[in-house]
C-alpha positions in Angstrom: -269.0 51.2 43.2 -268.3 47.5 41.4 -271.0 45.4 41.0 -271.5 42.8 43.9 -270.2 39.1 42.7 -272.5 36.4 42.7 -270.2 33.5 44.6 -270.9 30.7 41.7 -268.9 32.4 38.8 -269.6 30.7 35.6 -266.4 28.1 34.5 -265.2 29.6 31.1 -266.8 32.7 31.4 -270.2 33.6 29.7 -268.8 35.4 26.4 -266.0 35.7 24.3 -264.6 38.7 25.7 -264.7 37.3 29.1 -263.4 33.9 28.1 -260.8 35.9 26.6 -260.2 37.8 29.5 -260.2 34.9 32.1 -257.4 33.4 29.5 -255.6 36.4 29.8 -255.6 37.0 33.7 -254.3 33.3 33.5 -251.4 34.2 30.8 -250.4 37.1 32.9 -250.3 35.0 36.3 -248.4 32.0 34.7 -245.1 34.9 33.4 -244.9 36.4 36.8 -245.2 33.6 38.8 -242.2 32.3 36.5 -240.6 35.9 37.2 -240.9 35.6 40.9 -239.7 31.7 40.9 -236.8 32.6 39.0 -236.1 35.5 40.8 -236.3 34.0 44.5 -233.5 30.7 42.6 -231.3 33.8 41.7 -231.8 34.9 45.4 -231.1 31.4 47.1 -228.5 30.0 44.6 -226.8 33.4 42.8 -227.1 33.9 39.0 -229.1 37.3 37.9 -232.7 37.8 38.4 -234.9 38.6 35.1 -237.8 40.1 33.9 -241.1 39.0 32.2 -238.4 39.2 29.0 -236.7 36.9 30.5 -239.0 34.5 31.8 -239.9 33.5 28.1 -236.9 32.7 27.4 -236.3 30.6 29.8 -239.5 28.4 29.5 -238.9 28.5 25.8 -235.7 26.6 26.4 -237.2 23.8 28.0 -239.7 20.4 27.0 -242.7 21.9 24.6 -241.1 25.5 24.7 -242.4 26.8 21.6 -246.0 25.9 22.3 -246.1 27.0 25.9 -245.0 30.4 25.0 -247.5 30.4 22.1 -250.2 29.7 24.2 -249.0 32.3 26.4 -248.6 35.0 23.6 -252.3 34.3 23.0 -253.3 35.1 26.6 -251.2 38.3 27.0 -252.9 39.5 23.4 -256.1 38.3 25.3 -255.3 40.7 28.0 -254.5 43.5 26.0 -257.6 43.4 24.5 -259.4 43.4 27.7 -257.5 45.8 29.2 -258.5 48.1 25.9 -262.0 47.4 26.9 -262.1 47.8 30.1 -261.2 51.1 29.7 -263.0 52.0 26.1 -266.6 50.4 27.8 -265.9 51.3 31.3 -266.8 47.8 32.1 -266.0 47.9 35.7 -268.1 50.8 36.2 -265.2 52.9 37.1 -267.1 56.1 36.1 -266.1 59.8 34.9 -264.6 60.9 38.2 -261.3 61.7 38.4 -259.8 58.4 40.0 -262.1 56.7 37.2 -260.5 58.2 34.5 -257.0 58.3 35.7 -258.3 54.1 36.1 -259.3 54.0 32.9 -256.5 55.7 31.2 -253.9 53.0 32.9 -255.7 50.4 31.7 -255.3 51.6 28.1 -251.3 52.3 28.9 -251.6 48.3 30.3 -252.9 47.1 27.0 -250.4 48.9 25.1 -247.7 47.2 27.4 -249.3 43.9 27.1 -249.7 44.0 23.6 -246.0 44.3 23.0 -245.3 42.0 25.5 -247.9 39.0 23.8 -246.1 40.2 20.4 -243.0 39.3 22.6 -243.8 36.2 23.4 -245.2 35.6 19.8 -242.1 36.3 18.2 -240.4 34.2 20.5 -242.2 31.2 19.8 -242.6 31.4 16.4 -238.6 31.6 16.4 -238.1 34.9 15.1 -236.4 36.5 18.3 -237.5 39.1 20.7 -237.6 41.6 17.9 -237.5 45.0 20.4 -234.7 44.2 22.7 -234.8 46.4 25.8 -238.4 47.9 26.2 -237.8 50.3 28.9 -234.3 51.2 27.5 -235.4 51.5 23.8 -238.6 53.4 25.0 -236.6 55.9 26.8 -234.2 56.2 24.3 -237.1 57.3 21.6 -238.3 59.7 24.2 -235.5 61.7 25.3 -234.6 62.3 21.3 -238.2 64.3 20.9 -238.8 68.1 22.0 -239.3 68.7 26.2 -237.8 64.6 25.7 -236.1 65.6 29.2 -239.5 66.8 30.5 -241.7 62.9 29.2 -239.1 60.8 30.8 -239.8 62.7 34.1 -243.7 62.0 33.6 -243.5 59.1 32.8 -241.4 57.8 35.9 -244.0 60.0 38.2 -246.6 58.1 36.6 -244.9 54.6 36.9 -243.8 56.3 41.1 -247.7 56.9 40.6 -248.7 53.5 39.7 -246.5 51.9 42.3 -248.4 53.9 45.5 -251.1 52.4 44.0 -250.1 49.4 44.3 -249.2 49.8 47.7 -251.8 51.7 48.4 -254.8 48.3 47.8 -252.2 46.5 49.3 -252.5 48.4 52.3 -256.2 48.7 52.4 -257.0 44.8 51.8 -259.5 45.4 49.0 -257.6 43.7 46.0 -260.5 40.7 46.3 -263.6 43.6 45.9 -264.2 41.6 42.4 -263.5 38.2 43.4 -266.7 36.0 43.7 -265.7 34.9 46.9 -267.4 33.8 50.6 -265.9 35.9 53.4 -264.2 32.8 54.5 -262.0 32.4 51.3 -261.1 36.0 50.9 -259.8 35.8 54.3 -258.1 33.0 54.2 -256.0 32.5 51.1 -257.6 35.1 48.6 -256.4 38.4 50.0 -253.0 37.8 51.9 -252.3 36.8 47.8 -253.2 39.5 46.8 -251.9 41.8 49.2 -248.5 40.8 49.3 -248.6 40.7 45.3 -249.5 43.9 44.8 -247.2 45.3 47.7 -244.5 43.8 45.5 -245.5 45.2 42.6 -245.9 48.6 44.2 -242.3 48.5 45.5 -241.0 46.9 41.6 -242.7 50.4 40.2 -241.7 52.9 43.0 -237.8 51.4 41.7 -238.6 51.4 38.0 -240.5 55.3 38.4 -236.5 56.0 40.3 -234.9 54.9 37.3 -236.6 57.0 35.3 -236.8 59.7 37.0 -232.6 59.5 37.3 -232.6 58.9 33.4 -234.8 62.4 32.9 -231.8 63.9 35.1 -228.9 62.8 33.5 -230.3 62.8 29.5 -229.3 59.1 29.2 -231.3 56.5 28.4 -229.1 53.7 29.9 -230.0 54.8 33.3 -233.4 53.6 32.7 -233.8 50.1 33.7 -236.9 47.9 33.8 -237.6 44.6 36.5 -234.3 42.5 36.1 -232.1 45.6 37.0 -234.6 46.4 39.7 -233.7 42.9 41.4 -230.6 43.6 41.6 -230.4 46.6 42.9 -232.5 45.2 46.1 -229.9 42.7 45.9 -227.1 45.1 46.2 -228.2 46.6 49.7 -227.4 45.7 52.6 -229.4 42.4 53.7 -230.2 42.1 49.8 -230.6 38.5 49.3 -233.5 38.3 51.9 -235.0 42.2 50.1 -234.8 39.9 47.1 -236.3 37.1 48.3 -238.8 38.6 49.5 -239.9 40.8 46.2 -239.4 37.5 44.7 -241.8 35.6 46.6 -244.3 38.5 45.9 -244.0 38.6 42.2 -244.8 34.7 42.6 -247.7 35.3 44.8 -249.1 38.5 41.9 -248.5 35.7 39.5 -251.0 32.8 41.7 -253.3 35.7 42.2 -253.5 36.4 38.6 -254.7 32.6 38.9 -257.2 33.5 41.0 -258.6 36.5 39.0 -258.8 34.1 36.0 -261.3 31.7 37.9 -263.0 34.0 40.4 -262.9 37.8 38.8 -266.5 39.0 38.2 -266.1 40.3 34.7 -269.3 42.3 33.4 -268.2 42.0 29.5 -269.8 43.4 26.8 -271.5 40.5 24.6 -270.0 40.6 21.2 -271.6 37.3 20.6 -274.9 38.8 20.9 -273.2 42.0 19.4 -272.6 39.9 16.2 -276.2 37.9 16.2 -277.5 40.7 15.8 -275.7 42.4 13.4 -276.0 39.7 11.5 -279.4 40.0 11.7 -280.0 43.5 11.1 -277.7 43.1 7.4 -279.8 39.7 6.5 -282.9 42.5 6.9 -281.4 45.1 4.9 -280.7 42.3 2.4 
C-alpha cells in the first residue's frame, strides 16, 4: 500500500531525483496537453490530428521554439530517469507481488519510451531532425524481421491492449489521486475528474494502438501498425467521429493538466543521491 501524503508537499521537491522527477511529470503534461489541444483544433476546424511527434514540431515552429523544446527534452530525459527508478528502487513501494512486478516492469518499458522521445525532442531542438521517424512503425518493422517476429508483434499489442484496461481500469475506480497530497475537498473537486477522464482517454488511445498491432502481427506488415495520430483518425472516421474525437481530445488535454498536477502535488519518496554522494565522498576522503 503507498505511503499516506503529508498535504504540504515541499515546492521543488526535497532531492535531486525528485526535483528531477517533478520536472519531468511537468515536461510530460505540457506535450500532451499540446497533443490534446491540437487534436480537439483538428476536431473543430479539420486538418489531421498528431501525436506527441507531432506536437514538437509544432511548438518548435513558433516564438522561442528551439528553447521550449529543449527545456522540454530535458524533462522527458527527467522522466525517463525516474521512471528507471521507480522501477529499479521500487520507490513507490509497489512490492514483489505479481501486479507489483508487472508495475514495475512498465515503468522500465515507460523509461525506454520516454527516453527516445526526450532524445526526440533533443534532436529537434538542437536542429538535427527527428532522427527515428516513425517509432511505432520503425519498431514494428525491426520486430517482425526477427525469429517468432509474427509472434512479439502480437505481445506486444496484448501488452499495449494490456496497458490500456489499465488505464481504464483507475479511471473507473477513482483512485488516480492515491499519491496526490491532497485534502478530500481538492481531490473531489478538480483533482480526480482530471485524472479520470485522462486516463480513461488514454486507456481507450492504447486499447486502438494494442488493435493496430495486433492487426500488423496478422497480416506480417509493419505499415498496419500505427501509433496516436492514426489512432485520431480512425475515431474520426466513425460514425459521429468529430464529437469521438473531440472528446479523446479533450482527454489527452486533461492527462496533460493532470500531469501538472502530479508535478506539484505527487508524493515522491526518492532515493537521496545527494546524501548518496556526501557520503561517498566521504567514505573515499577516508580511504584517502
Amino acid at each position: 500500500m503507498p505511503t499516506s501524503p503529508s498535504a504540504t508537499p515541499l515546492p521543488g521537491g526535497r532531492n535531486t531525483i525528485e526535483r528531477l522527477a517533478r520536472y519531468g511529470y511537468g515536461a510530460r503534461g505540457v506535450v500532451y496537453g499540446l497533443v490534446g489541444g491540437l487534436a480537439l483544433l483538428a476536431a473543430v476546424g479539420g486538418g489531421r490530428p498528431g501525436d506527441s511527434h507531432d506536437a514538437l514540431r509544432t511548438l518548435l515552429v513558433g516564438p522561442f521554439g528551439a528553447p521550449l523544446v529543449g527545456l522540454i527534452a530535458l524533462g522527458l530525459l527527467a522522466f525517463a530517469l525516474w521512471r528507471g527508478v521507480e522501477a529499479v528502487t521500487d520507490a513507490d513501494r509497489r512490492g514483489h507481488s505479481l501486479k507489483g512486478l508487472t508495475v514495475r516492469g512498465a515503468h522500465l518499458v515507460s523509461a525506454a519510451l520516454y527516453l527516445g522521445l526526450g532524445g526526440t525532442a533533443a534532436s529537434l531542438s538542437l536542429g538535427l531532425g527527428f532522427g527515428g521517424g516513425d517509432g511505432v512503425h520503425d519498431g514494428t518493422a525491426w520486430l517482425l524481421g526477427k525469429p517468432l517476429g509474427r509472434w512479439l508483434v502480437a505481445l506486444a499489442g496484448l501488452a499495449v491492449a494490456g496497458g490500456g484496461f489499465a488505464y481504464l481500469r483507475r479511471a473507473w475506480r477513482g483512485d488516480t489521486t492515491e499519491r496526490l497530497a491532497l485534502d478530500a475537498e481538492a481531490r473531489r473537486r478538480w483533482a480526480e475528474p482530471t485524472g479520470r477522464f485522462g486516463y480513461a482517454a488514454r486507456g481507450i488511445a492504447f486499447l486502438i494502438i494494442g488493435g493496430f498491432l495486433a492487426a500488423a502481427a496478422w497480416y506480417q506488415s509493419s505499415a498496419e501498425a500505427k501509433g496516436l495520430g492514426e489512432a485520431f483518425v480512425l475515431l474520426r472516421a466513425q460514425p459521429y467521429g468529430t464529437v469521438l474525437l473531440a472528446v479523446l481530445a479533450a482527454g489527452h488535454a486533461a492527462f496533460g493538466a493532470f500531469g501538472l498536477i502530479q508535478a506539484r502535488y505527487r508524493h515522491i519518496d526518492a532515493p537521496d543521491v545527494d546524501r548518496v554522494d556526501d557520503e561517498a565522498v566521504a567514505a573515499a576522503r577516508r580511504m584517502a
